[in-house]
C-alpha positions as CSV (number, residue, x, y, z in Angstrom):
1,X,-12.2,-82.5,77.2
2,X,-13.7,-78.8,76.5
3,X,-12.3,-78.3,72.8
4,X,-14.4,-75.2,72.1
5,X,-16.2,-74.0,68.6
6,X,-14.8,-72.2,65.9
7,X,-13.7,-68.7,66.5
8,X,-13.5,-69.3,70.2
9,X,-10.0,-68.1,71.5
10,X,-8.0,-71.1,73.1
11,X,-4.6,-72.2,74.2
12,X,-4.0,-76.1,73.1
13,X,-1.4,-77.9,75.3
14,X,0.9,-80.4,73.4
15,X,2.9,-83.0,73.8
16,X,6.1,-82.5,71.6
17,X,6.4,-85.6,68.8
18,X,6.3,-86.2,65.2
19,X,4.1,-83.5,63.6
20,X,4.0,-81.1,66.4
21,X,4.3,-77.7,65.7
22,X,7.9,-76.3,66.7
23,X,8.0,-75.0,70.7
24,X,7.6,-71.6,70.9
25,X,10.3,-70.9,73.6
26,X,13.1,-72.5,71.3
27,X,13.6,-75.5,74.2
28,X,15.1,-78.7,73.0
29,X,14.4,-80.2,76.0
30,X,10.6,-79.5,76.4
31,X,8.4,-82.1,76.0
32,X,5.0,-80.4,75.6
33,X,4.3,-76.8,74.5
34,X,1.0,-74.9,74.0
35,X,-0.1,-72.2,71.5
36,X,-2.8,-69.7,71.6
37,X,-5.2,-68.5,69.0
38,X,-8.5,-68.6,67.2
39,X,-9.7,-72.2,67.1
40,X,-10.1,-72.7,63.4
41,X,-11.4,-76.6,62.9
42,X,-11.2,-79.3,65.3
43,X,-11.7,-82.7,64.3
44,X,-10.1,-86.5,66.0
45,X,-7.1,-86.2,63.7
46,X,-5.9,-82.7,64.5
47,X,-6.6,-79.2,65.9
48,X,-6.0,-76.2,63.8
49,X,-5.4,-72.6,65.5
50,X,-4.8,-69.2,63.6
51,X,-2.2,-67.9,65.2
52,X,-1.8,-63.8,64.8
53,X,-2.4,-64.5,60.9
54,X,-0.5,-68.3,61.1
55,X,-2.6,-71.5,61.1
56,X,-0.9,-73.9,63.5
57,X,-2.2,-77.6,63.2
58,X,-1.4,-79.6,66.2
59,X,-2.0,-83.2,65.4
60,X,-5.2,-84.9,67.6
61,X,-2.9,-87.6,69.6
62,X,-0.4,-85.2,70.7
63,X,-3.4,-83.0,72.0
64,X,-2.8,-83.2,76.2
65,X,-5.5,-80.2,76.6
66,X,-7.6,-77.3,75.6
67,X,-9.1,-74.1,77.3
68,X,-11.5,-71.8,75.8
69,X,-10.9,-68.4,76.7
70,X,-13.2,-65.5,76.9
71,X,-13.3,-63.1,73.8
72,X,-11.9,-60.4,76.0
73,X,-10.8,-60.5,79.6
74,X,-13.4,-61.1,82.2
75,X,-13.4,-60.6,85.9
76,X,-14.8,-63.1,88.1
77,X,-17.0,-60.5,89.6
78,X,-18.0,-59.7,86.0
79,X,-18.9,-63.7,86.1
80,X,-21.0,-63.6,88.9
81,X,-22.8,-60.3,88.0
82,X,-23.9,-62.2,84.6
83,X,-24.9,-65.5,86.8
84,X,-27.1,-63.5,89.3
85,X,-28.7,-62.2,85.6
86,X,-29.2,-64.4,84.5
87,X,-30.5,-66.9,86.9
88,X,-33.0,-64.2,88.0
89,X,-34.1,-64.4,84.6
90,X,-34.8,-68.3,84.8
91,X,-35.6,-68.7,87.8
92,X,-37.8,-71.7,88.2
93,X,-40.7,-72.0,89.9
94,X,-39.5,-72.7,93.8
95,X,-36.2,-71.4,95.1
96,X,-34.5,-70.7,98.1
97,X,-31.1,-69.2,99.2
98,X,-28.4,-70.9,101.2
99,X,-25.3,-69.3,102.0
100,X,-24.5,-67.9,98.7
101,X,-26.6,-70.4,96.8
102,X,-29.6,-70.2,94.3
103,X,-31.5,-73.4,94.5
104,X,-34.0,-73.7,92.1
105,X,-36.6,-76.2,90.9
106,X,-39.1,-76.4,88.6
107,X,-41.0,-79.4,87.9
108,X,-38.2,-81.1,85.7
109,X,-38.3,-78.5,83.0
110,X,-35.4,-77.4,81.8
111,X,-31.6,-77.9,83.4
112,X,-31.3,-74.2,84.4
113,X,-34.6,-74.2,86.3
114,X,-33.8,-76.9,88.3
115,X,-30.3,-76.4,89.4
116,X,-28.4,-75.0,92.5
117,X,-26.3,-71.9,91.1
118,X,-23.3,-70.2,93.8
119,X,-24.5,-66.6,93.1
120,X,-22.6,-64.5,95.9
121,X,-19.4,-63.6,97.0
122,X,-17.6,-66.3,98.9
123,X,-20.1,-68.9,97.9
124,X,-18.5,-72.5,99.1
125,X,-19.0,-75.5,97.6
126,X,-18.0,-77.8,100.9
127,X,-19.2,-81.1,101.8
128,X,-21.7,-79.4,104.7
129,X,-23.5,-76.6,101.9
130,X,-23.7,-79.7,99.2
131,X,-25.1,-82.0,101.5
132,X,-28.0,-79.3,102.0
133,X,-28.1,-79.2,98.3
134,X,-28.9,-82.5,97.9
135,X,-32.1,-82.6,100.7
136,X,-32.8,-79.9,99.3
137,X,-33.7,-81.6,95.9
138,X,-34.8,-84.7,97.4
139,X,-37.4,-83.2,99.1
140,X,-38.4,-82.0,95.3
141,X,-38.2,-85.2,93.9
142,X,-35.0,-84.2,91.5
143,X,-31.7,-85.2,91.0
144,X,-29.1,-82.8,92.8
145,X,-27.8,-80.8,89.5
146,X,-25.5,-78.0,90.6
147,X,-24.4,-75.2,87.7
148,X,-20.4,-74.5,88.2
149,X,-19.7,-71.0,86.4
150,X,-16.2,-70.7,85.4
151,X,-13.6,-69.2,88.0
152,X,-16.7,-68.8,90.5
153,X,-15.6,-71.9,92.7
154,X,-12.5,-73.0,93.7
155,X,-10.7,-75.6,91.9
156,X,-10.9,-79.2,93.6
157,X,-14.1,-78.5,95.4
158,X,-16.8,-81.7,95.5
159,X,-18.9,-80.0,93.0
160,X,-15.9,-79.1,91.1
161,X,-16.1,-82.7,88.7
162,X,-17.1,-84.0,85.4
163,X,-19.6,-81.4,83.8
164,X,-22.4,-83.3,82.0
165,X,-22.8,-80.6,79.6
166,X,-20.8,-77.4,78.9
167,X,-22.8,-74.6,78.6
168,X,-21.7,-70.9,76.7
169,X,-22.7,-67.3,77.8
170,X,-22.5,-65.0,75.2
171,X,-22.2,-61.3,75.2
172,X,-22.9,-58.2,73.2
173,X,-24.1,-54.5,74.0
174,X,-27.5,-53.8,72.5
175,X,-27.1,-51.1,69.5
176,X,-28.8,-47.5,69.4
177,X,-30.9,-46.7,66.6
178,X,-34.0,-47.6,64.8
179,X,-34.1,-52.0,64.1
180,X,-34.6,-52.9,60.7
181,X,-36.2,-56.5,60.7
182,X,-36.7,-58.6,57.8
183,X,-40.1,-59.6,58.9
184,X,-42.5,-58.5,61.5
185,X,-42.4,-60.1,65.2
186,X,-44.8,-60.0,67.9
187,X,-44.0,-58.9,71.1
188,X,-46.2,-59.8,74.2
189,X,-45.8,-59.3,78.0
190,X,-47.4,-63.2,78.4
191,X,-47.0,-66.0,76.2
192,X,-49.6,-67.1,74.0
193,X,-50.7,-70.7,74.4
194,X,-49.6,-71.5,70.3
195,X,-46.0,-70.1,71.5
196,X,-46.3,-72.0,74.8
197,X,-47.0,-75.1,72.8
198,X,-44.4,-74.8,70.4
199,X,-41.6,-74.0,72.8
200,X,-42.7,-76.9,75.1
201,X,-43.1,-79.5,72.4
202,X,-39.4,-79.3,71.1
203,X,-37.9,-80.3,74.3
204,X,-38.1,-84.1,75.1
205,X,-38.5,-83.8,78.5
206,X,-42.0,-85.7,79.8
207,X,-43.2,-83.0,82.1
208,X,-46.9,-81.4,83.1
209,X,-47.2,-78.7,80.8
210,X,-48.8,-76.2,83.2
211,X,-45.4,-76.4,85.1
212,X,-43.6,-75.8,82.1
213,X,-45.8,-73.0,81.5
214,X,-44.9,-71.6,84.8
215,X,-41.5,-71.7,84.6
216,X,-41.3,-70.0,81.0
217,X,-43.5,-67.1,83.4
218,X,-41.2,-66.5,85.9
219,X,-38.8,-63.9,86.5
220,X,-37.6,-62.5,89.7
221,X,-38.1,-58.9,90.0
222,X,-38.0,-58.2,86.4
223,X,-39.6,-58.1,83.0
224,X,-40.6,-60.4,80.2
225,X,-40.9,-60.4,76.6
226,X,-42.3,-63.3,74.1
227,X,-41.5,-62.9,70.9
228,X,-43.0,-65.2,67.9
229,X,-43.3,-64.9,64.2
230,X,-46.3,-66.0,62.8
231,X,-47.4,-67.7,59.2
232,X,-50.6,-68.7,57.9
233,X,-51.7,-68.9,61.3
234,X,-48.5,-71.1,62.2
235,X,-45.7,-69.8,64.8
236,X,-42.8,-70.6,63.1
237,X,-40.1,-68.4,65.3
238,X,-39.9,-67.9,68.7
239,X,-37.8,-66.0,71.6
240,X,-37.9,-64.9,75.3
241,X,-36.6,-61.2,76.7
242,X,-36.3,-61.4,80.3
243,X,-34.7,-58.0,81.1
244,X,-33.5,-58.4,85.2
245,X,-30.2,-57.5,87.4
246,X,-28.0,-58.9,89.5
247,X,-28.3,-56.5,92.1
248,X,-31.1,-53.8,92.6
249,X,-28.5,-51.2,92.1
250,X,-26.9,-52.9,88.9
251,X,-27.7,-51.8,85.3
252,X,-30.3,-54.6,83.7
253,X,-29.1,-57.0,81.1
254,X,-31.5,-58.9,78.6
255,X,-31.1,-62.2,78.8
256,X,-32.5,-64.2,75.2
257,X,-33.6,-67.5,75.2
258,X,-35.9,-69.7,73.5
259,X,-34.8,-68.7,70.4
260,X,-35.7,-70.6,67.8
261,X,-37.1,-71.3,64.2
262,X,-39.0,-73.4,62.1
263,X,-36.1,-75.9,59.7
264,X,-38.5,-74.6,56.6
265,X,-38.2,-70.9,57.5
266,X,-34.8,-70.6,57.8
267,X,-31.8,-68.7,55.9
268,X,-34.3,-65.8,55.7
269,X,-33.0,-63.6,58.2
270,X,-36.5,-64.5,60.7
271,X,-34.3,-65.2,63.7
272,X,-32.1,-62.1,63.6
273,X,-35.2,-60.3,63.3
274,X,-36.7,-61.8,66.3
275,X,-33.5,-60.9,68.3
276,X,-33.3,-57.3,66.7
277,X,-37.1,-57.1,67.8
278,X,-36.3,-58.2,71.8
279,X,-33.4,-56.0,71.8
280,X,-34.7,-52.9,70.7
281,X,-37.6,-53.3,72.7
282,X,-35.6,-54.2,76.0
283,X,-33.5,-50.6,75.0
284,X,-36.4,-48.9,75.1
285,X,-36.7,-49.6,78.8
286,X,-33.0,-48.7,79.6
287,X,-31.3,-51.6,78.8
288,X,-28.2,-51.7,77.1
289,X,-26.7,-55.5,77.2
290,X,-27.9,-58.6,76.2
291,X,-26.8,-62.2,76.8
292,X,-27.7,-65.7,75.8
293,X,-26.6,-69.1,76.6
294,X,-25.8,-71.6,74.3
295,X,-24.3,-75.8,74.7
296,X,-20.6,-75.7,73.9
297,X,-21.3,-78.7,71.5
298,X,-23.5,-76.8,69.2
299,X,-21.1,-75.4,66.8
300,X,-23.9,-73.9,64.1
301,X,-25.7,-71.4,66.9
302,X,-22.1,-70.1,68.2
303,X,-21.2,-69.4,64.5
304,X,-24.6,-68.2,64.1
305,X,-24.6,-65.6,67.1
306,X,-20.8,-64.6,66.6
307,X,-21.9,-63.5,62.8
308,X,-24.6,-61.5,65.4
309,X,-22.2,-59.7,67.1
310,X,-21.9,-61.8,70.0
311,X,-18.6,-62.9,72.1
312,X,-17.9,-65.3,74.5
313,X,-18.0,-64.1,77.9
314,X,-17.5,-67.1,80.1
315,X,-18.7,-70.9,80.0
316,X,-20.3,-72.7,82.7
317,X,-21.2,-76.9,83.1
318,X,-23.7,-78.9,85.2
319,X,-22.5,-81.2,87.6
320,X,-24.4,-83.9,89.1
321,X,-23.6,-84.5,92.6
């Protein structure tokens, strides 16, 4: 069950019993109820929301459900606009499209480069489009991984099942002005080979490096931007601009990623300075938004990039077919 992080918006469904917060609707015959708010903590024994200044605790076995909602409303075409981003902006190193589908491999490295993604309008997700899918990665010698954004597909389709990780996207327009960093950052059009190695050799996956290389390279008709902080000769920061649209008429976003910093270098501001740096470079060139994904599960960065200015726009999972 998606619970969602703290500070994400979310309507908990109940089951009425001891301990259960009152019904809303004043029904003595209602057996479960729901309330909606800012998730404050979340933990087996109970779920506590702030409602409109109230904190609601709902304890954890009455809990039927929870959905996360976006930090403001969301269209779907608002959705797939931020897919088509964003997946331009990772787009592995071999792709193809198939009726309304991104499929995209890249050696192994990294979920989002080697996942089909339903970019366009209409996009189905029937047994005859996932069975191409499925050759499709076969022939590529990976498993058949499908990204479902929220809303995107309809509900009860075959690739419509058990996510095996919830994914994120967060929001937030890049700000005018001159940046004020707390150190300085690099910026390079091409990754060097100590920021290749760094960002490579956190991830577990067993994969050829050169691949890996590639796909941190590749962009579909757009730019990139490699960010690093560097000291005594160590790189101890890192983060990738890829600055892209979903359409060729559409405004650009900057999608961030591969942000990251050293455990001994942090707490002193080196990772909002990186993204400060890759923001107000990717304004420079026109750009006004910026996005990054993040796994539901890891409550510190969402905290981390909501102190940022960041919101939730919509979440997304991977499905194994």
């Amino acid at each position: 069950m998606t619970v969602g992080a703290p500070g994400d918006r979310v309507v908990v469904r109940y089951a009425k019993g001891e301990g259960a917060p009152g019904d809303w609707r004043r029904d003595p015959s209602a057996t479960r109820s729901d309330v909606t708010g800012t998730l404050v903590s979340v933990d087996a024994d109970a779920i506590v929301v702030d409602r409109d200044g109230e904190r609601i605790t709902v304890p954890g076995d009455l809990v039927l459900a929870v959905r996360v909602l976006p930090d403001r409303a969301v269209r779907t075409s608002e959705i797939r606009e931020l897919e088509a981003a964003a997946a331009h902006g990772w787009p592995g190193t071999d792709r193809e499209t198939v009726d309304g589908w991104l499929l995209r491999a890249g050696g192994g490295y990294t979920r989002r480069a080697n996942s089909a993604v339903p970019l366009s309008f209409g996009a189905r997700a029937d047994v005859a489009i996932l069975s191409v899918i499925r050759r499709w990665y076969d022939d590529h010698g990976l498993p058949p991984l499908v990204t479902v954004p929220d809303r995107v597909l309809p509900p009860g389709t075959p690739a419509d099942g058990v996510p095996q990780i919830r994914v994120v996207a967060m929001t937030r327009d890049i700000p005018a002005g001159p940046r004020h960093v707390a150190v300085p950052v690099d910026l390079s059009p091409t990754p060097s080979d100590a920021w290749s190695e760094t960002v490579i050799g956190r991830r577990d996956e067993v994969v050829d490096r050169a691949v890996a290389v590639d796909v941190l390279r590749s962009v579909v008709d757009g730019t990139l931007l490699f960010a690093s902080v560097v000291v005594d000769g160590v790189v101890v920061a890192t983060g990738r601009g890829a600055i892209t649209r979903s359409a060729e008429a559409a405004a650009p976003w900057l999608g961030l990623s591969c942000l990251w910093t050293h455990p001994d270098h942090r707490g002193r501001g080196i990772g909002s300075a990186v993204i400060t740096t890759l923001m107000h470079a990717a304004r420079g060139t026109g750009c006004r938004r910026t996005y990054l994904q993040v796994e539901q599960d890891n409550v510190a960065a969402i905290r981390l990039y909501r102190r940022l200015g960041f919101a939730r726009h919509h979440g997304y999972g991977y499905v194994l077919l």
